[in-house]
C-alpha positions as CSV (number, residue, x, y, z in Angstrom):
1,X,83.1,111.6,122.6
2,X,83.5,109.7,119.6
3,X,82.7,109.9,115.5
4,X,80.5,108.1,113.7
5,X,79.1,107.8,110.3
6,X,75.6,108.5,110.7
7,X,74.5,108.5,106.9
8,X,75.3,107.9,103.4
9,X,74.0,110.0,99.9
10,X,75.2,109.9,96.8
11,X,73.8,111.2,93.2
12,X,74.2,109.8,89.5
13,X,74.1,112.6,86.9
14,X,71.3,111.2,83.9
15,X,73.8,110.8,81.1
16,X,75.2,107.4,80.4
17,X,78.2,106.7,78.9
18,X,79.0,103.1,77.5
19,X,81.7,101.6,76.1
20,X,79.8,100.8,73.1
21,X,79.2,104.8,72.8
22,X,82.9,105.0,73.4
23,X,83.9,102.8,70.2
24,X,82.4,105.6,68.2
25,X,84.7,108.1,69.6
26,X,87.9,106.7,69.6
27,X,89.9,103.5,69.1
28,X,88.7,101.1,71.1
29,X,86.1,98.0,72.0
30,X,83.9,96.8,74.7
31,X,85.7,93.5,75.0
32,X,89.2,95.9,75.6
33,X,87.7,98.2,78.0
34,X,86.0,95.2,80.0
35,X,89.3,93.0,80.4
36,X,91.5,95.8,81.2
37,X,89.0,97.3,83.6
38,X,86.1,95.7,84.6
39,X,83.9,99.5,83.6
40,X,81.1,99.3,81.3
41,X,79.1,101.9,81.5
42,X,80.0,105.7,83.7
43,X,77.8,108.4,83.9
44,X,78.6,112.0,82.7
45,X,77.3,115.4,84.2
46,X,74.5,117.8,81.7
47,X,76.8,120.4,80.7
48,X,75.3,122.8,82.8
49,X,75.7,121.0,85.7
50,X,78.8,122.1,88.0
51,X,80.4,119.6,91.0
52,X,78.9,121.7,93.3
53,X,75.4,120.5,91.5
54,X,76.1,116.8,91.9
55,X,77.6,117.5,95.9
56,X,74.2,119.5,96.5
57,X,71.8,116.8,95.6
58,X,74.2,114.2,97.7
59,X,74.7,116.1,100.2
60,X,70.8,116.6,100.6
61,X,70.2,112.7,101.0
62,X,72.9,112.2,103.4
63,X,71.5,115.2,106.0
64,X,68.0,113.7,105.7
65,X,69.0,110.5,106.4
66,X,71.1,111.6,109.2
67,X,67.8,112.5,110.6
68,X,69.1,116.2,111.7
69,X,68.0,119.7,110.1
70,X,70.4,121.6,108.1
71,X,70.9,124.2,111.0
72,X,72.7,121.3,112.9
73,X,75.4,121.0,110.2
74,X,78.4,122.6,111.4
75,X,81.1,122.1,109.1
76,X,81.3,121.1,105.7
77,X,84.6,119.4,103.9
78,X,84.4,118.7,100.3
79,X,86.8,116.6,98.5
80,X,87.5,117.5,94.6
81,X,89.8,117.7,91.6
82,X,87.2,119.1,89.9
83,X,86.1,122.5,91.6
84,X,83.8,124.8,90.3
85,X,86.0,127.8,90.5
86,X,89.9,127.5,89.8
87,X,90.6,128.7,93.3
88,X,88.1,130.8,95.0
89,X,85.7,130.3,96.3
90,X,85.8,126.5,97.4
91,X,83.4,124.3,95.9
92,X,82.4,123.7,99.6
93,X,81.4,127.6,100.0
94,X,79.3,126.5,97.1
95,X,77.1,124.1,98.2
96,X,76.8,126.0,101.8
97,X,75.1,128.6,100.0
98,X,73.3,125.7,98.2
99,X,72.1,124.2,101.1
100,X,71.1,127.5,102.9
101,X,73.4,126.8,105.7
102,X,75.6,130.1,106.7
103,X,77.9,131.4,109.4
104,X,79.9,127.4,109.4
105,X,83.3,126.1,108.4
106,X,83.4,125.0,104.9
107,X,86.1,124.2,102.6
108,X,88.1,121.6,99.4
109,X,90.2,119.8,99.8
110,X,92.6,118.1,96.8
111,X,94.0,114.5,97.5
112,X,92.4,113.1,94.2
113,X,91.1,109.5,94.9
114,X,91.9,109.5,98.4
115,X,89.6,112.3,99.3
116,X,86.6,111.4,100.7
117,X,89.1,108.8,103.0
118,X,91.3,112.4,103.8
119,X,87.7,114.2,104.6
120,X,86.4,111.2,107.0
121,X,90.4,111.7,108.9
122,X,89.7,115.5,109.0
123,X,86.3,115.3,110.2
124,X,86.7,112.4,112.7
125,X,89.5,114.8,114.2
126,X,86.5,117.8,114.6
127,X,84.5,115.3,116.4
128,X,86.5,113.8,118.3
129,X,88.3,117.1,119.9
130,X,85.0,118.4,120.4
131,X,85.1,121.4,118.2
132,X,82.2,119.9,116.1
133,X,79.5,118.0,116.7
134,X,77.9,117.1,112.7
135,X,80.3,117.2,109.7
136,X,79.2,117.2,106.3
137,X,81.5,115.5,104.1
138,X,81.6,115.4,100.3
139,X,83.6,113.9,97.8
140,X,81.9,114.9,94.1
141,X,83.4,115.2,90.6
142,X,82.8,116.6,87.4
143,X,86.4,114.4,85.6
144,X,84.6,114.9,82.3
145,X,85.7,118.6,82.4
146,X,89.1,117.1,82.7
147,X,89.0,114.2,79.9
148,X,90.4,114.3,77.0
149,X,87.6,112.2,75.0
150,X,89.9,112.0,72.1
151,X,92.8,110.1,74.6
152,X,91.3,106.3,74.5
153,X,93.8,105.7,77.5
154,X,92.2,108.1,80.2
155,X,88.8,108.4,78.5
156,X,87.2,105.0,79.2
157,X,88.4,105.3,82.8
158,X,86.3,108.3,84.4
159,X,82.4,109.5,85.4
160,X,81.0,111.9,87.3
161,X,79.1,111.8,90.4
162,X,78.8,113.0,94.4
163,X,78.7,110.7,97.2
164,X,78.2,112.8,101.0
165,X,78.3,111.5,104.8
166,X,77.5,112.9,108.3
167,X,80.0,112.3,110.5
168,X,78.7,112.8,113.9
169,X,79.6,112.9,117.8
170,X,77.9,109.7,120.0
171,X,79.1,108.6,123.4
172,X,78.3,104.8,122.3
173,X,81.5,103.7,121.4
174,X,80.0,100.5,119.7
175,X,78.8,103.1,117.1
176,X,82.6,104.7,116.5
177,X,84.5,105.1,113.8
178,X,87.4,102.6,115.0
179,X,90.7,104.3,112.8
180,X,91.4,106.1,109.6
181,X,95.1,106.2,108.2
182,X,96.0,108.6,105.2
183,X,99.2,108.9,103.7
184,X,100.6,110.3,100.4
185,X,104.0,110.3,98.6
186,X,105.1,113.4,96.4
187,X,108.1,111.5,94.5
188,X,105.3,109.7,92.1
189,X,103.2,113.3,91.6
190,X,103.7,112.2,87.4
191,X,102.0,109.3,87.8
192,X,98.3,110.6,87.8
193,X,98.8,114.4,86.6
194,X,96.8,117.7,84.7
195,X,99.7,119.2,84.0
196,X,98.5,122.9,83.2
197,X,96.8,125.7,84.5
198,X,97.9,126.0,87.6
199,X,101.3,128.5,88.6
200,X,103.5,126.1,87.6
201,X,101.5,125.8,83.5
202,X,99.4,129.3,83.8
203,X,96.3,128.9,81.7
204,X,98.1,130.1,78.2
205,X,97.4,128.9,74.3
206,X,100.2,126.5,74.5
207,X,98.8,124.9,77.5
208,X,95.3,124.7,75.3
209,X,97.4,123.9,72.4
210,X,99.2,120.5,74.0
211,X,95.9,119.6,76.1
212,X,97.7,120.1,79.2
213,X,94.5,121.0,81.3
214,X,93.3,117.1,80.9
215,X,93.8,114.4,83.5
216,X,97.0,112.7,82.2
217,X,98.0,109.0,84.1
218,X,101.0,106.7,83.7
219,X,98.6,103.6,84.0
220,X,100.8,101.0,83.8
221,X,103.4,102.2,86.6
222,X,100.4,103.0,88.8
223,X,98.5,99.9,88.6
224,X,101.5,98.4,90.2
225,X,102.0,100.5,92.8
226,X,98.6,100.5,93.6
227,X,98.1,97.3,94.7
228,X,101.1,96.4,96.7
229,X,100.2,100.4,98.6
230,X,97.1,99.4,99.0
231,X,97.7,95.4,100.1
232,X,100.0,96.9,102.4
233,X,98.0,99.8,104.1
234,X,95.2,97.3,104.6
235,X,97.4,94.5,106.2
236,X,98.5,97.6,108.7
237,X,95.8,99.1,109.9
238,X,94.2,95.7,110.3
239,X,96.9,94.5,112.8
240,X,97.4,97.7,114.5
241,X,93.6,97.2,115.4
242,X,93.9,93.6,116.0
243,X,91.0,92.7,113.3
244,X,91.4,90.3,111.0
245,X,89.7,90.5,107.3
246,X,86.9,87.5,108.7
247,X,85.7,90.0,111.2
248,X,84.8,92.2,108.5
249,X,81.4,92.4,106.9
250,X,82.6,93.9,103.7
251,X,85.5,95.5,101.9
252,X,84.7,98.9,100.6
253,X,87.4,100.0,98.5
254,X,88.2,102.6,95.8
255,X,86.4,101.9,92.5
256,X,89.3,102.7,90.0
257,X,89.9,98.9,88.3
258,X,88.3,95.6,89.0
259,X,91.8,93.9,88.2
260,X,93.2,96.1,91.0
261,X,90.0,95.8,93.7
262,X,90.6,92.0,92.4
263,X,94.0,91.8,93.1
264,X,93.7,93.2,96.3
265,X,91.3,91.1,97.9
266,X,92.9,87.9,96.6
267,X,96.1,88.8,98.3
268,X,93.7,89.7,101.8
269,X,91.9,86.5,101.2
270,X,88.4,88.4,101.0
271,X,85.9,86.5,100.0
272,X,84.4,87.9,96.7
273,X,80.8,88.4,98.2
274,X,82.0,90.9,101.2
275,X,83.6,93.0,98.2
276,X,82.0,96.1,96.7
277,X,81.9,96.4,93.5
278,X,80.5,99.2,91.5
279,X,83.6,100.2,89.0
280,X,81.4,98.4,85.9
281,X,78.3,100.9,86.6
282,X,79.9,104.2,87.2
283,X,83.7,103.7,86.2
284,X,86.5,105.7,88.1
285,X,84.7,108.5,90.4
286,X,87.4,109.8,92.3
287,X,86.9,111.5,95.5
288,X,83.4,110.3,94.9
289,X,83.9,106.6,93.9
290,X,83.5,105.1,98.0
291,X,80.8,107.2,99.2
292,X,79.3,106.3,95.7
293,X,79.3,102.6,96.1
294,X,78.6,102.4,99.8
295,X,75.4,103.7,99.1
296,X,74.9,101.7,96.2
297,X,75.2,98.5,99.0
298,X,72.8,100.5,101.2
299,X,70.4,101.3,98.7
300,X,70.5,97.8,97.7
301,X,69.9,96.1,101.6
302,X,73.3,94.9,102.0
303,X,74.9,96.9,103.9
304,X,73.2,97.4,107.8
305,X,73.7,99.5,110.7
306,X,76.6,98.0,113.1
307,X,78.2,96.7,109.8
308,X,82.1,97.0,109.5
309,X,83.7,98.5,106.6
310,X,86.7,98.5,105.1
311,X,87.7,101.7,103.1
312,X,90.7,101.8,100.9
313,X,92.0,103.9,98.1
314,X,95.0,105.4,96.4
315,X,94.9,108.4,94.0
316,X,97.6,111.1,92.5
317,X,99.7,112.5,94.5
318,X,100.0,109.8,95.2
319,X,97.8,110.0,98.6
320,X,96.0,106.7,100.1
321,X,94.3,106.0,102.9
322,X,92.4,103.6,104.4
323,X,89.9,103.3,107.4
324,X,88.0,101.1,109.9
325,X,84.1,102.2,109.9
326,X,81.5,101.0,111.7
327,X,78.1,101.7,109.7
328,X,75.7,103.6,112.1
329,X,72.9,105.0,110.1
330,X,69.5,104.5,112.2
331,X,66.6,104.1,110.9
């Protein structure tokens, strides 16, 4: 038995956010914000909206177009530094409930970035053991509960949004997911950080006081290591499955900086036109940013079943991943 990815969702909150709307808050300019990153617009959540909200209405697309009923779902993993709850219940619980789907496996899990590419690992593992047979996977984010909109360093970087896959079994091994590698190294946990309100900074007034419950990011130091973990990871698990970047039909990769998806690709000699890019529409995403944009290039009629993807991505922890996909949504 094998895992495939049988469909792709993702949902956009309304709200727009644009750099020029972003001069007006703090000290910056379009022209700044566009050379150092490539983002030009992101998309923020109603403030009544919750993660769980945005996962729901991907999560939705991504079971209809997986041509099963709900009832078939039989485990859901959702991917989040943005939960609705600080620690109970899981965000996943949430959308269950959401969904109208009971008596399954759901649950978060926290590797920033990386998440949706940790959720594909974990659910390719359920499949492929045999334990389940469709998993719901989620990666979704509310980061403008975590910006600070007065720190011009982080605040241009993030949006919200929900991207959501079914990863199912088939015994047509053309259709399989071929690998998924995911890895993460502790000793740069300061680079990407929200430094309070957890048990090591308990939610207090001083933790209020210094803004310690925002996203905080060493930008410089990780844009570095970014590109040679990711240059690297992709060189890896493109030898280890004897592929080379011309038998790929595009290069799906983490939507955090066009200099960095940029960098990347020149150093994997990928031509421009087999690389997604969707950072200048929605900025950073986070767990969501993938799912995000490879159903922006479905949505659009470039990307078609039997195509095979690329993943890549790096995020605090500092976690990455990376993974081999073949594109198996039937219409």
């Amino acid at each position: 038995m094998y895992a495939s990815f049988k469909s792709i969702g993702s949902y956009t909150p309304p709200k727009s956010l644009t750099n020029k709307d972003l001069e007006k808050m703090v000290d910056t300019t379009d022209e700044w914000i566009t050379q150092r990153t490539g983002i030009k617009n992101r998309y923020i959540a109603e403030t009544e909206q919750s993660t769980s909200d945005l996962a729901f209405e991907a999560a939705k697309l991504a079971i209809k177009r997986a041509n099963i009923d709900k009832s078939e779902v039989d485990a859901i993993i959702l991917a989040t530094i943005t939960p609705d709850f600080f620690c109970m219940p899981s965000t996943a619980c949430v959308v269950a409930d959401k969904l109208g789907i009971k008596n399954i496996m759901a649950f978060d899990i926290s590797a920033a970035c990386s998440g949706f590419i940790y959720a594909l690992n974990i659910a390719k593992s359920f499949v492929e053991s045999g334990m389940k047979k469709n998993v719901l996977i989620i990666g979704a984010e509310k980061l403008s509960s975590i910006v600070d909109y007065t720190d011009r360093t982080t605040c241009i970087l993030f949006g919200d949004g929900a991207g959501a896959a079914i990863i199912g079994a088939t015994e047509d091994k053309s259709k399989a997911i071929i690998d998924v590698k995911t890895s993460a190294d502790g000793q740069f946990q300061d680079f990407l950080v929200t430094p309070g309100g957890g048990s090591k900074n308990p939610c207090s007034q001083n933790v209020l006081n210094e803004k310690l419950q925002y996203l905080q990011m060493k930008g410089n130091e990780t844009f570095k290591l970014a590109v040679n973990t990711l240059t690297n990871d992709v060189k890896e698990i493109l030898e280890e499955n004897n592929i080379t970047s011309e038998d790929l039909d595009y290069f799906i990769p983490h939507q955090a900086n066009f200099r960095i998806i940029d960098a990347v690709g020149r150093k994997l000699k990928i031509p421009k036109e087999k690389i997604a890019i969707t950072v200048d529409k929605y900025g950073n995403t986070s767990a969501a940013s993938i799912p995000m944009a490879i159903n922006e290039w479905y949505e659009e009629g470039k990307l078609k079943s039997g195509n095979l993807m690329l993943l890549d991505t790096f995020g605090g922890g500092l976690t990455w991943g990376s993974a081999l996909v073949r594109f198996a949504l039937e219409e």
